[in-house]
C-alpha positions as CSV (number, residue, x, y, z in Angstrom):
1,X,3.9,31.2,14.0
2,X,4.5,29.7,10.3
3,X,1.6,30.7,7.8
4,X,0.1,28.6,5.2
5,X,-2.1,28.5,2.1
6,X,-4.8,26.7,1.4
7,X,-3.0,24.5,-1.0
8,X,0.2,23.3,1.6
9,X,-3.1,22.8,4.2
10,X,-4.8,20.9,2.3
11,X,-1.7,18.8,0.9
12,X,-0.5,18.2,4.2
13,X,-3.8,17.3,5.8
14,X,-5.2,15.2,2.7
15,X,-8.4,17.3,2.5
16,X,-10.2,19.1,0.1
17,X,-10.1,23.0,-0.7
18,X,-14.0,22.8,-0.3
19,X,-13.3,20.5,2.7
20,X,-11.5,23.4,4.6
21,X,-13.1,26.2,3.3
22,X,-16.7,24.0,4.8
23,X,-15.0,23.5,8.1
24,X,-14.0,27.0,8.3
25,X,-17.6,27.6,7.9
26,X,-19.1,25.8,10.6
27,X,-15.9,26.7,12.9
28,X,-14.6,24.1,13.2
29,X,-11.2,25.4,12.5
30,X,-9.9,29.0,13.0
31,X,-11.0,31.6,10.0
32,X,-8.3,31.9,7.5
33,X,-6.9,35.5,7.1
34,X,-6.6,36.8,3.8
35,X,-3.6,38.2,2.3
36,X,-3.3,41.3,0.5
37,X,-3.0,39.3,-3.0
38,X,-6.1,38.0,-1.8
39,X,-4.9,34.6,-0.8
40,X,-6.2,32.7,2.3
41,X,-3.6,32.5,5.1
42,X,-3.8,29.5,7.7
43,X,-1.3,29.2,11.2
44,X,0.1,26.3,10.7
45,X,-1.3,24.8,14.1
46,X,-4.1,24.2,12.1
47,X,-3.1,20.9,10.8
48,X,-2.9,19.3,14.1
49,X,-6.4,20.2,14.5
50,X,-7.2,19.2,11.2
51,X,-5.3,15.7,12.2
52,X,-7.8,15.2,15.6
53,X,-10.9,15.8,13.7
54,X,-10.0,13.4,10.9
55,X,-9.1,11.3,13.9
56,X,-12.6,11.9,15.4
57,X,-14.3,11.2,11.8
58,X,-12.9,8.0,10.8
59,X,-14.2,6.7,14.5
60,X,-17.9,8.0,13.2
61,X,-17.9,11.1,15.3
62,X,-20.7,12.9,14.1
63,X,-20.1,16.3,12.5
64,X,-22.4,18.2,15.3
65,X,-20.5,16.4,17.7
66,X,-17.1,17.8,16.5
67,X,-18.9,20.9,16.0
68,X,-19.4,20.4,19.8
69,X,-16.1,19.5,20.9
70,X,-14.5,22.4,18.7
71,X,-16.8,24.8,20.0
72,X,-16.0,23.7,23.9
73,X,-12.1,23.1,23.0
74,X,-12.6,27.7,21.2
75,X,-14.0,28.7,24.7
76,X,-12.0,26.8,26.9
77,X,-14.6,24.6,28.5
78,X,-12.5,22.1,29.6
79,X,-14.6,19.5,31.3
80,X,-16.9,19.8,28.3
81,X,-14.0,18.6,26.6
82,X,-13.1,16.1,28.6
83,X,-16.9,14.4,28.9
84,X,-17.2,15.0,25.2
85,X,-14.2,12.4,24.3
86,X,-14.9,10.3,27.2
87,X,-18.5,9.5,25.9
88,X,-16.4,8.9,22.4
89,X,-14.1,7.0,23.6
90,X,-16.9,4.6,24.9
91,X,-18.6,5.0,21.4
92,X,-15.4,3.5,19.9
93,X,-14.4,0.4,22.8
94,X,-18.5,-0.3,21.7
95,X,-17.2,-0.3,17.8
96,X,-14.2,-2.1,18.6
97,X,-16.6,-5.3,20.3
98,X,-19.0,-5.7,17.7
99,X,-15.8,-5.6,15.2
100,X,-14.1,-8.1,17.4
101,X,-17.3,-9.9,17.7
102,X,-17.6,-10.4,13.7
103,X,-14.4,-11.1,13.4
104,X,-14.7,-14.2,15.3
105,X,-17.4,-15.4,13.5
106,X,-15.4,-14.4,10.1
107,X,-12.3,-16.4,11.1
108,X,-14.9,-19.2,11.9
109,X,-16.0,-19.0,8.8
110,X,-12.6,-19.4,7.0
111,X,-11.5,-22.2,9.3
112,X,-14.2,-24.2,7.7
113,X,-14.0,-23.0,4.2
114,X,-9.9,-24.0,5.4
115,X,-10.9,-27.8,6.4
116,X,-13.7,-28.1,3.5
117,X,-10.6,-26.8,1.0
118,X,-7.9,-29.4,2.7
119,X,-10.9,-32.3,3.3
120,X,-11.5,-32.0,-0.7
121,X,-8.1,-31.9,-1.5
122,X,-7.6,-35.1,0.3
123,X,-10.3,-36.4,-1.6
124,X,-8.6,-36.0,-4.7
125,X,-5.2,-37.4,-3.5
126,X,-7.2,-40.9,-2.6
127,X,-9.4,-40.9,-5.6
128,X,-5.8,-40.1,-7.6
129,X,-4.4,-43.3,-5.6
130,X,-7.8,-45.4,-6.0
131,X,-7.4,-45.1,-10.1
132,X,-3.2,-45.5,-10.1
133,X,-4.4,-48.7,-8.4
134,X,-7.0,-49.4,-10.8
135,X,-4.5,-49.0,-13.6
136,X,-1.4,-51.5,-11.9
137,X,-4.7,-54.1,-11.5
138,X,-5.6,-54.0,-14.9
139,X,-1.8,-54.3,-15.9
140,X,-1.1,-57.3,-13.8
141,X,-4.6,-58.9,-15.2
């Protein structure tokens, strides 16, 4: 299995030093080992776990609840697993309404800001009309 330093983990992941040195902390990913020059030594499978939990963050997983999973996922506990991401996944579908929700109401929003912008601009085009009018009158006067 390829090895890899802290420095092409954190490049290829797009995290911290202190980032992976913390999550090697609370276990969430596999202790480095440390090289005879003294420099930390990661398997490179790493990064595809480091990929899932960013996944899991950005969709507001708490940190525990990583901790969780990533404790399950170390001792095999499969249906913890499996109950784990299924109670996510129903986290994120709620997430995903209420952002649907307000989008609907957002779009509403600019569909009227859309017809106050094109009623005004009318507005202008027939008060531009009204004084080119105003102007042949007074010619023809």
């Amino acid at each position: 299995m390829a090895k890899l330093g802290i420095a092409e983990v954190s490049k290829n992941s797009g995290l911290s030093y202190d980032t992976i040195r913390y999550y090697e902390k609370i276990g969430l990913i596999p202790r480095a080992v440390r090289k005879e020059n003294g420099q930390l030594e990661f398997d490179a499978i790493i990064l595809d776990r480091l990929f899932f939990i960013n996944c899991l963050k950005r969709t507001d997983m708490p940190l525990k609840e990583i901790q969780r999973y990533m404790n399950s996922v170390n001792k095999q506990e499969s249906e913890n697993c499996y109950e784990i991401l299924k109670e996510h996944r129903r986290s994120i579908e709620s997430q995903m309404n209420v952002i649907n929700e307000t989008l609907k109401i957002i779009n509403y929003k600019i569909d009227n800001f859309e017809r106050l912008k094109n009623s005004q601009t009318a507005e202008r085009i027939a008060h531009a009309n009204d004084d080119t009018l105003d102007e042949s009158q007074e010619r023809q006067d």
